[in-house]
The first five atom37 places (N, CA, C, CB, O) and aatype in JSON, in Angstrom:
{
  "aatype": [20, 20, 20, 20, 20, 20, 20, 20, 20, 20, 20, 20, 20, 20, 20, 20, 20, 20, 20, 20, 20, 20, 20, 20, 20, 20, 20, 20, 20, 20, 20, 20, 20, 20, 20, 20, 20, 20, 20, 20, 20, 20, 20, 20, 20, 20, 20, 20, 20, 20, 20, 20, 20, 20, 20, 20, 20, 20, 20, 20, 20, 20, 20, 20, 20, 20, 20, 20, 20, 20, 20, 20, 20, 20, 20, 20, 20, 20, 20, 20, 20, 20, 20, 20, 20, 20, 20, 20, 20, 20, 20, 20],
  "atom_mask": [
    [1, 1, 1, 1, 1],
    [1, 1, 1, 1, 1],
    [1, 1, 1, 1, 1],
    [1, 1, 1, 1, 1],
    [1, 1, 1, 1, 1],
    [1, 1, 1, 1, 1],
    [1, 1, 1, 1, 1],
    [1, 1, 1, 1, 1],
    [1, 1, 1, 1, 1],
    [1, 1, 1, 1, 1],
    [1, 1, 1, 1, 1],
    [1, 1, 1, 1, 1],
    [1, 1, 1, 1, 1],
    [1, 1, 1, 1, 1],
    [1, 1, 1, 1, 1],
    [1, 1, 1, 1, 1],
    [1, 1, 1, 1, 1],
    [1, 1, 1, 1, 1],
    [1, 1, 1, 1, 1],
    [1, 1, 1, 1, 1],
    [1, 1, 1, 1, 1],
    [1, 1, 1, 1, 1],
    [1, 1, 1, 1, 1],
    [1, 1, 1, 1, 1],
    [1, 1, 1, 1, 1],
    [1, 1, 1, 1, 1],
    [1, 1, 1, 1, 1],
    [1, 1, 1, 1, 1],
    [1, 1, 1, 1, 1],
    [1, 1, 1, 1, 1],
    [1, 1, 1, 1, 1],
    [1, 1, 1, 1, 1],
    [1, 1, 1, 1, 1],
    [1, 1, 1, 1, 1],
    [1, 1, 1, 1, 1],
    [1, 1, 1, 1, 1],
    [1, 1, 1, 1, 1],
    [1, 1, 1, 1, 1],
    [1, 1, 1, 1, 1],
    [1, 1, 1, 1, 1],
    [1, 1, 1, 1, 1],
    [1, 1, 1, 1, 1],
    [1, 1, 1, 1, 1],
    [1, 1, 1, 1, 1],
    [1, 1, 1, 1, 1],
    [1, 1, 1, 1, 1],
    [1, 1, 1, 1, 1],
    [1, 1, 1, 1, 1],
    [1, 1, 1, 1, 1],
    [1, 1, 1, 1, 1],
    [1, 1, 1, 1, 1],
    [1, 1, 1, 1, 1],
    [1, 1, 1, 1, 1],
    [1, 1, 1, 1, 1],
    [1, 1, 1, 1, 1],
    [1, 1, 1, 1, 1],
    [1, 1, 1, 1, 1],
    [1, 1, 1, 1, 1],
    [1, 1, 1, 1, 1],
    [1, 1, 1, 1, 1],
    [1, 1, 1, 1, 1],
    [1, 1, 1, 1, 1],
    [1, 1, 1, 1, 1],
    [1, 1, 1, 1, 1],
    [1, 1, 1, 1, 1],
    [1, 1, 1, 1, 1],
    [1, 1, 1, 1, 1],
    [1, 1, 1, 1, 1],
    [1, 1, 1, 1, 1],
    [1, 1, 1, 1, 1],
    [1, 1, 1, 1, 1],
    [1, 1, 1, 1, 1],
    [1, 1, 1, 1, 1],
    [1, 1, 1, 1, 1],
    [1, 1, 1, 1, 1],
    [1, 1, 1, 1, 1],
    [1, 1, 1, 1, 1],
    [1, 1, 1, 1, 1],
    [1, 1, 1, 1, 1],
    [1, 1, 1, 1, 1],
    [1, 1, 1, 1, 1],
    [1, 1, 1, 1, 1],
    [1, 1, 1, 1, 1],
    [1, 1, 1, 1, 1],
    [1, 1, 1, 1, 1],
    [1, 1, 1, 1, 1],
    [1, 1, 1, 1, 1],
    [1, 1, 1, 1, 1],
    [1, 1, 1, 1, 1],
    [1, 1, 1, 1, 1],
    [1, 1, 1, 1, 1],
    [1, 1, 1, 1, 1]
  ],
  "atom_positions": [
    [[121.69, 123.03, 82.0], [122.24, 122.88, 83.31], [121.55, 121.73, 84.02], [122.1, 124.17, 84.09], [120.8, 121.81, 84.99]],
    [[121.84, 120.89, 83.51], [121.61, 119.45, 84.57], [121.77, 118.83, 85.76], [122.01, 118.7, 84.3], [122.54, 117.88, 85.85]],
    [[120.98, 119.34, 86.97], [121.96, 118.89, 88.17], [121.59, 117.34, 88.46], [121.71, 119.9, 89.68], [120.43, 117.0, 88.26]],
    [[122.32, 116.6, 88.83], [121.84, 115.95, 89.52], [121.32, 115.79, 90.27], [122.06, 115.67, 89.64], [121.59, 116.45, 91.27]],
    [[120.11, 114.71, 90.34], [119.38, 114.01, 91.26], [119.85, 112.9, 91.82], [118.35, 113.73, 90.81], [119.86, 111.84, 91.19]],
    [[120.49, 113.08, 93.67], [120.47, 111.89, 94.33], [119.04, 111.58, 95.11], [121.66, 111.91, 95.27], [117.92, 112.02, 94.88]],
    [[119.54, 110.62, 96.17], [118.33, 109.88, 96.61], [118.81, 110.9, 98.12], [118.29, 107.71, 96.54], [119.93, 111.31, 98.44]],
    [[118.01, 111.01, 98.55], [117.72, 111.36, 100.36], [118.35, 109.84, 101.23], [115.44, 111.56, 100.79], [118.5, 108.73, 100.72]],
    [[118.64, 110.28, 102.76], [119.21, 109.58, 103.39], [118.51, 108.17, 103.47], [119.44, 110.23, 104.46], [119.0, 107.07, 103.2]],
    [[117.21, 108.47, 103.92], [115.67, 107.63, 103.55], [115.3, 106.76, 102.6], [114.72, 108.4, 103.24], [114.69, 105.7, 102.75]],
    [[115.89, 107.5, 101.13], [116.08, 106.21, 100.33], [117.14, 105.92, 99.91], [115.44, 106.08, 99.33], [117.12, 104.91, 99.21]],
    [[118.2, 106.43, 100.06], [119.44, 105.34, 100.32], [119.38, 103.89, 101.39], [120.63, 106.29, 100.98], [119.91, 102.83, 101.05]],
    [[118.55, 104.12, 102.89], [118.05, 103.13, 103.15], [117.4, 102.17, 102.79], [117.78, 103.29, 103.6], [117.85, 101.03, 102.85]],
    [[115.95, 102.5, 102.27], [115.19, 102.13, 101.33], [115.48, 100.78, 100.24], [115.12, 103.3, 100.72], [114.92, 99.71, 100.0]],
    [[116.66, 101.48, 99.77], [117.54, 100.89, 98.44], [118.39, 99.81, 98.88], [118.57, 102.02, 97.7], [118.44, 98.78, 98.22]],
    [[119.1, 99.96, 99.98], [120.12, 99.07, 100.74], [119.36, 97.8, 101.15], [120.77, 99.84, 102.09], [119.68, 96.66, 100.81]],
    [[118.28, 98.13, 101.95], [117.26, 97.11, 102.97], [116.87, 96.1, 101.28], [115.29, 98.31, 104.09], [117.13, 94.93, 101.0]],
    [[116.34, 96.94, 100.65], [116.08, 96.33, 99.14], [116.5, 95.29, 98.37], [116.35, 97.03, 98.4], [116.0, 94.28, 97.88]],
    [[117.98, 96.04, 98.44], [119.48, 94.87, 97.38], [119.28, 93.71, 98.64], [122.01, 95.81, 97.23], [118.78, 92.6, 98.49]],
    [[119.81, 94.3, 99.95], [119.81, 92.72, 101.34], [118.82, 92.1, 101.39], [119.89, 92.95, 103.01], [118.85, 91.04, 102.01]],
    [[117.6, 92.54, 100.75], [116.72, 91.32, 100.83], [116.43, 90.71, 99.79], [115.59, 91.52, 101.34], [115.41, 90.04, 99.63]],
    [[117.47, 90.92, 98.8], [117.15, 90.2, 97.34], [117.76, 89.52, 97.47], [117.28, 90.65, 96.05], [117.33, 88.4, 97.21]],
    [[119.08, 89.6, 97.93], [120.27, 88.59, 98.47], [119.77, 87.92, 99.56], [121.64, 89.28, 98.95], [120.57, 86.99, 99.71]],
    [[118.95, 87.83, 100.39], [118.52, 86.73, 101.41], [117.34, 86.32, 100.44], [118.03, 87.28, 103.18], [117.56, 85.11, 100.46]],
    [[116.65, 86.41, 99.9], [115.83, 85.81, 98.94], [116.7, 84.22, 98.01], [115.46, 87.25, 97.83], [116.19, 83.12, 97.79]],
    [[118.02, 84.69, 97.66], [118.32, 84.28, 96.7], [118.91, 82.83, 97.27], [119.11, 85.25, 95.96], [118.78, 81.67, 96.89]],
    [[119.53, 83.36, 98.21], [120.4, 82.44, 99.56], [118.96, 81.68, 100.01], [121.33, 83.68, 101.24], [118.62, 80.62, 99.48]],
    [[118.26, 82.27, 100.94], [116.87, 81.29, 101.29], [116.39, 80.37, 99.85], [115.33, 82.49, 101.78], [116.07, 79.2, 100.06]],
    [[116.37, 80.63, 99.13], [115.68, 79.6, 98.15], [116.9, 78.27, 97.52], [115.01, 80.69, 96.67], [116.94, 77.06, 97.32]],
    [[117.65, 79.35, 97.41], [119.01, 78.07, 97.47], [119.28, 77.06, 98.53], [120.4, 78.72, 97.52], [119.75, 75.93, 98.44]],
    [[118.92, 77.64, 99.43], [119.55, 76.75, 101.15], [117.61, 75.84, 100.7], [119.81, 78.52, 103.71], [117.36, 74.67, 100.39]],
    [[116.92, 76.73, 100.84], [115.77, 75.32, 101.09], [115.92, 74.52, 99.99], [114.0, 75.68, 101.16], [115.89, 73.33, 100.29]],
    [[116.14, 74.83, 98.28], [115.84, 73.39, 97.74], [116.79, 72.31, 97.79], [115.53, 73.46, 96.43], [116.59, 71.15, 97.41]],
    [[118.19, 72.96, 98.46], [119.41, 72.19, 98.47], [118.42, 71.33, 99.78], [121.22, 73.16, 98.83], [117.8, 70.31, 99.46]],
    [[118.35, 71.93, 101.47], [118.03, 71.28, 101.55], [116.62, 70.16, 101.96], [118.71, 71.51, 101.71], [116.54, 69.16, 102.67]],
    [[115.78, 70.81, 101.25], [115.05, 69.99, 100.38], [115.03, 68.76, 100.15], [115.16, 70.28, 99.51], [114.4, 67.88, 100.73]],
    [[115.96, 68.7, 98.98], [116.64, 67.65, 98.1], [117.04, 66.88, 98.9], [117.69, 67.99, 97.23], [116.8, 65.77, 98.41]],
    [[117.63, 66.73, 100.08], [118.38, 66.02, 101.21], [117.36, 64.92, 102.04], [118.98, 67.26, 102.31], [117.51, 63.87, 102.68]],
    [[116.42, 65.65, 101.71], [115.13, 64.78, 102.73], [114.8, 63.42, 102.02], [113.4, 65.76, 102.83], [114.87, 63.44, 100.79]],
    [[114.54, 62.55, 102.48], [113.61, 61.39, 101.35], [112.18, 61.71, 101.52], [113.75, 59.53, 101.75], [111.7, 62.56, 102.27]],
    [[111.64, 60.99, 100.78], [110.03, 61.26, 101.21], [109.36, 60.13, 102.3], [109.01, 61.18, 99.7], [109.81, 59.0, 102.46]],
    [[108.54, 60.54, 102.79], [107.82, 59.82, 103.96], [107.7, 58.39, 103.24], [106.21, 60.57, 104.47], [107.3, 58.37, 102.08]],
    [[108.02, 57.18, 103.91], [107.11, 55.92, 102.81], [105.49, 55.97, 103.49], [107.93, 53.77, 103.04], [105.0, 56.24, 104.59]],
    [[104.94, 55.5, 101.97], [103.41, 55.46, 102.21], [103.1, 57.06, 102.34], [102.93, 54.51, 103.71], [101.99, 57.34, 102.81]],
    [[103.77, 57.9, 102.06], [103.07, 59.25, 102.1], [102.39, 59.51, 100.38], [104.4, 60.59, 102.63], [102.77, 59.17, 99.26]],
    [[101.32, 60.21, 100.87], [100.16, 59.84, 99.19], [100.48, 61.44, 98.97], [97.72, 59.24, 99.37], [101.06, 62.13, 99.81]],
    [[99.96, 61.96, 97.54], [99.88, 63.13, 96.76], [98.59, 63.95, 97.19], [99.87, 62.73, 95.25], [98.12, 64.94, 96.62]],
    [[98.1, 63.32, 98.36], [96.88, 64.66, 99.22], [96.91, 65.34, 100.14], [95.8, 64.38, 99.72], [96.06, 65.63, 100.99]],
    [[98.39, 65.76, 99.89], [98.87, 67.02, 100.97], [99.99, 66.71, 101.79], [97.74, 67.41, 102.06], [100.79, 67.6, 102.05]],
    [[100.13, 65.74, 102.15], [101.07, 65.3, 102.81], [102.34, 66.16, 103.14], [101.33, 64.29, 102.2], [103.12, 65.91, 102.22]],
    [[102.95, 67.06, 104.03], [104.33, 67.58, 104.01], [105.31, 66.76, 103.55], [104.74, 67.96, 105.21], [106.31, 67.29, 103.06]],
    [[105.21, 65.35, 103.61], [106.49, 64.42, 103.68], [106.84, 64.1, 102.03], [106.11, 62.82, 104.65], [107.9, 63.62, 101.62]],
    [[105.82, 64.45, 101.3], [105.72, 63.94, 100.22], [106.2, 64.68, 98.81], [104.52, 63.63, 100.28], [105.98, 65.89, 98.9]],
    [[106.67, 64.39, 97.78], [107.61, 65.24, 97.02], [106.34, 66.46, 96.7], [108.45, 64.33, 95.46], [106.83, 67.58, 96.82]],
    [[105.07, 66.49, 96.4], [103.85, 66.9, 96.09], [104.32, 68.29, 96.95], [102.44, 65.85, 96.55], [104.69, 69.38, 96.51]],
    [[104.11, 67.76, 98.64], [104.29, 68.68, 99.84], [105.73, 69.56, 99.89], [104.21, 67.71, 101.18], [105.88, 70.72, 100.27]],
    [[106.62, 68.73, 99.43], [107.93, 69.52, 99.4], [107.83, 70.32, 98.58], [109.09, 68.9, 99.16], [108.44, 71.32, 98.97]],
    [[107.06, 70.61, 96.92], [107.47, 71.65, 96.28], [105.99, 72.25, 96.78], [107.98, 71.48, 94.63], [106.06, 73.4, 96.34]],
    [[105.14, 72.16, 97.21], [104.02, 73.08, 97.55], [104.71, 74.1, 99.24], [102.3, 71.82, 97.86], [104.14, 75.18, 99.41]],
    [[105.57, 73.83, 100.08], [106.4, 74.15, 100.78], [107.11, 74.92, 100.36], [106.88, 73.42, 101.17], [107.22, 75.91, 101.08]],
    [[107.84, 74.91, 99.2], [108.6, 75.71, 98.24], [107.73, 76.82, 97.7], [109.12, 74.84, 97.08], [108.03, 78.02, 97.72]],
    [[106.56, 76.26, 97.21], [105.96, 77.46, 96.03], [105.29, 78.62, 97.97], [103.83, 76.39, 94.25], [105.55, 79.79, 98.25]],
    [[104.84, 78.05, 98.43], [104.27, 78.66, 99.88], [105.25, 80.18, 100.23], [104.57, 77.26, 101.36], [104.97, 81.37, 100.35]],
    [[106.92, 79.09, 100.32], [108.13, 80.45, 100.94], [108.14, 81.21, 100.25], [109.63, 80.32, 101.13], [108.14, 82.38, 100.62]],
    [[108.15, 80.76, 98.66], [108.25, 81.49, 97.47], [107.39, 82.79, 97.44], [107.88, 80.61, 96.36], [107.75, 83.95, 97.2]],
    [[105.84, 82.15, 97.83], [105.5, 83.65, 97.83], [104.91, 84.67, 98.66], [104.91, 83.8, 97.08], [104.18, 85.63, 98.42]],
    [[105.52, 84.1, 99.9], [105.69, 84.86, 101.34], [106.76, 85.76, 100.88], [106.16, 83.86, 102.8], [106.46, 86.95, 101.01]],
    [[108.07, 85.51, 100.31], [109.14, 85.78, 100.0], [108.92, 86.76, 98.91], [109.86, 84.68, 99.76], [109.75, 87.67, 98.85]],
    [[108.11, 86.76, 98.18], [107.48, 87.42, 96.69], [106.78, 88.44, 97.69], [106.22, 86.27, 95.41], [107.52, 89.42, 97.62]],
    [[106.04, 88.66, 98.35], [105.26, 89.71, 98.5], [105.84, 90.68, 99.73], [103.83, 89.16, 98.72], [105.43, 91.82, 99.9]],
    [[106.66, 90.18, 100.4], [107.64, 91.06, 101.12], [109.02, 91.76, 100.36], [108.13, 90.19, 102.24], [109.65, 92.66, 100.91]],
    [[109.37, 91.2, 99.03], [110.26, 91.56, 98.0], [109.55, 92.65, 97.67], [110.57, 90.59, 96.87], [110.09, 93.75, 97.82]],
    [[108.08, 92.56, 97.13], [107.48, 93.58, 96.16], [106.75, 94.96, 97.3], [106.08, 92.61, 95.05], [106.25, 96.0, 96.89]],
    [[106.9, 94.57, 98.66], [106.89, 95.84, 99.48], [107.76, 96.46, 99.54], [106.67, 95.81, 100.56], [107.59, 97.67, 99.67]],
    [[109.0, 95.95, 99.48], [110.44, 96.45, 99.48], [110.52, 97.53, 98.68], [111.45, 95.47, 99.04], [110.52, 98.71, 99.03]],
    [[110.64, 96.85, 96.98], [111.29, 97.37, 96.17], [109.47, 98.38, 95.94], [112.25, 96.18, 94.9], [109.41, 99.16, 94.99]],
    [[109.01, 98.32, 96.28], [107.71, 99.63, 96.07], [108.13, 100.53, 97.27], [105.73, 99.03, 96.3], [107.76, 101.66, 96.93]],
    [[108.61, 100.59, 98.29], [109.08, 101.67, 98.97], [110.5, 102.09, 98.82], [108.83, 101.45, 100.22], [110.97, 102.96, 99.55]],
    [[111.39, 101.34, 97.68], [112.58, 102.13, 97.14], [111.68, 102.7, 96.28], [113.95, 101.39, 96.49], [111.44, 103.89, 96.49]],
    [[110.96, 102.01, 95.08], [110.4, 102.39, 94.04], [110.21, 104.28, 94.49], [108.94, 101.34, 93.79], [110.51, 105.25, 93.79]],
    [[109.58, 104.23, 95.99], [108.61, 105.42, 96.04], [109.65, 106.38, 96.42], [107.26, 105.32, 97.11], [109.57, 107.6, 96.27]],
    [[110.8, 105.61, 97.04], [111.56, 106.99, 97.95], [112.79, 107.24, 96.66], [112.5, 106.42, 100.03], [113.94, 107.62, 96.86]],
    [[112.23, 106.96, 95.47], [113.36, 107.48, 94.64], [113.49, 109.0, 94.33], [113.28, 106.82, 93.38], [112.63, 109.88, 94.41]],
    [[114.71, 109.07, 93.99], [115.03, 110.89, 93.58], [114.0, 111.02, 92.12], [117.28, 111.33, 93.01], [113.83, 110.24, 91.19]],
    [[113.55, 112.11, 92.35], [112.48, 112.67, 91.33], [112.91, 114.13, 91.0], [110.89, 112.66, 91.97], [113.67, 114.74, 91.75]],
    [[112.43, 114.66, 89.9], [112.82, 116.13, 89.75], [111.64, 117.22, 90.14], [113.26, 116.36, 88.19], [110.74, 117.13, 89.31]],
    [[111.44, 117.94, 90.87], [110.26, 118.58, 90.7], [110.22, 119.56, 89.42], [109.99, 119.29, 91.94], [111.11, 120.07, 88.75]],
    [[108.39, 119.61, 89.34], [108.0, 119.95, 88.14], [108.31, 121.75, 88.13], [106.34, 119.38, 87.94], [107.95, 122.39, 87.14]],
    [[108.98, 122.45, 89.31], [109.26, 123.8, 89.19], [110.37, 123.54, 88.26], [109.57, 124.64, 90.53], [110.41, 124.24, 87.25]],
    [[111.11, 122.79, 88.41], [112.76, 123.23, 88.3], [113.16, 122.57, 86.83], [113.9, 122.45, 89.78], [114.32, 122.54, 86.43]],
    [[111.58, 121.84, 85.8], [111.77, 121.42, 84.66], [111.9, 123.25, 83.75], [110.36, 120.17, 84.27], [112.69, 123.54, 82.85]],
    [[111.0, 124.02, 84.28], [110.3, 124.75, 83.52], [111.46, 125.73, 83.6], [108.81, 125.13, 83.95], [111.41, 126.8, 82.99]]
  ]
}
């Protein structure tokens, strides 16, 4: 007798907020390297940090990337947590 396990109202939220921010993840990284790509680089801008400089543009990138990475992996660790589980009475 197998019943199913759904998720609570809580993590049906959880799960939703989750998928929408994988999809603004995916869209944000698309929209910045598109435009990105659009910019020229500063003239006379050197490879020691510079924002203007192709160096600065993908260090700008890797930066959102993992602002973007560690608010993803809070996400999906509080779907992770609010998932349906079986309790250990109702194995036995």
């Amino acid at each position: 007798m197998d019943e199913r396990v759904t998720r609570g109202p809580g993590g049906m939220l959880a799960l939703w907020v989750f998928y929408a921010f994988c999809g603004y993840f995916l869209w944000a990284m698309l929209r910045y390297f598109w435009v990105v790509s659009q910019i020229d680089p500063i003239p006379g801008a050197t490879l020691e940090g510079e924002l203007g400089s192709t160096a600065g543009k993908w260090l700008g990138a890797l930066l959102g990337f993992l602002v973007l990475s560690v608010v993803g992996a809070i996400l999906g660790s509080i779907a992770w947590y609010t998932r349906p589980r079986r309790s250990r009475l109702s194995e036995s």
